[in-house]
C-alpha positions in Angstrom: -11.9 10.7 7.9 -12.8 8.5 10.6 -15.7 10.5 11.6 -19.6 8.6 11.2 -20.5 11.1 8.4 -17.4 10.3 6.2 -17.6 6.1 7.1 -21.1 6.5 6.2 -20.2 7.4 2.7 -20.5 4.2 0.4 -17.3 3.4 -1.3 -18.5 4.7 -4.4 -19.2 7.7 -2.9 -15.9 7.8 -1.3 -14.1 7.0 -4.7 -15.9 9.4 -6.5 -14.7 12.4 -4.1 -11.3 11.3 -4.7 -11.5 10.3 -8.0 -12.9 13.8 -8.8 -12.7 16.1 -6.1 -15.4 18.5 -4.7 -15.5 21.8 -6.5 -15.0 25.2 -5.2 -14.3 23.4 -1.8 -10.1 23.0 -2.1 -10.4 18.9 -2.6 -8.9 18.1 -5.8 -9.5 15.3 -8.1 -6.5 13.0 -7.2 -8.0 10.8 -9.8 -6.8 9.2 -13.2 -9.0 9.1 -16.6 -10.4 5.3 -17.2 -9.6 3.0 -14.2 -8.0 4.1 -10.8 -6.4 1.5 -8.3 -4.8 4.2 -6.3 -8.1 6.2 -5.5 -10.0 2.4 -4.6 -6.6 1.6 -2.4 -7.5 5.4 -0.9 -11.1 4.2 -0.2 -9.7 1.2 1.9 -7.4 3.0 3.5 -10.0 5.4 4.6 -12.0 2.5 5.9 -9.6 1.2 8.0 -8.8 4.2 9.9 -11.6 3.8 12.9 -9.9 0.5 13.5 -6.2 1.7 13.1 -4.0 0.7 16.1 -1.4 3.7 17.9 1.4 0.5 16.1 0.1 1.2 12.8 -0.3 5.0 13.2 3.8 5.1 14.7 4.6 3.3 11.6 2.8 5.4 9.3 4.4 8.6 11.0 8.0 8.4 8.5 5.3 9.1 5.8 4.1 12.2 7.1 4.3 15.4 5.0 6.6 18.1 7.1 6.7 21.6 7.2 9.8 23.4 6.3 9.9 24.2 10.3 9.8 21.0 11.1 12.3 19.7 8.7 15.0 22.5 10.4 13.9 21.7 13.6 14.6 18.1 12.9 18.4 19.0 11.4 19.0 21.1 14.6 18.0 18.3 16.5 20.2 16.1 14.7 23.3 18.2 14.6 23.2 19.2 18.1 22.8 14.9 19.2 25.9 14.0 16.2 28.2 16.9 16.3 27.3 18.8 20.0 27.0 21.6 18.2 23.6 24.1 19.8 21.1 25.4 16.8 21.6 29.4 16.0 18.8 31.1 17.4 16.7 32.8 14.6 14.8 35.4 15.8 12.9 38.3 14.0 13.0 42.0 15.2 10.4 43.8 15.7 10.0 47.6 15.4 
């Protein structure tokens, strides 16, 4: 997103990818029928990432999607500073 060849889009441009994805490409249209704020607020957004300081990305990170990994790793992490208590090792045999 913060590459040339995506800032170089217009913001038309950029809205209409959101607003209707890309076909056969695994972007989906994000968009609404008749008017869209939220894909114009995505267009903004998009231009400001070049400029975007290490602040702004830290306070972003809470907003992050997380894998189900993550999320246990997290809890373990958790547990183990509240309650002392060491994460179960989960390990898979192998044959």
């Amino acid at each position: 997103m913060r590459q040339s060849e995506t800032q170089n889009l217009t913001d038309g441009q950029i809205y209409y990818i959101i607003h209707n994805g890309i076909r056969l490409t695994g972007m989906p249209a994000w968009g609404r029928p008749g008017r869209d704020d939220d894909s114009w607020k995505l267009v903004l957004f998009i231009r400001h990432l070049p400029q975007m300081t290490p602040q702004e990305m830290k306070e972003m990170e809470p907003f992050n999607p997380k894998s189900a990994a993550e999320r246990s790793e997290e809890e373990d992490e958790q547990r183990f500073l509240n309650e002392g208590k060491a994460p179960e090792m989960k390990m898979k045999m192998q044959h």
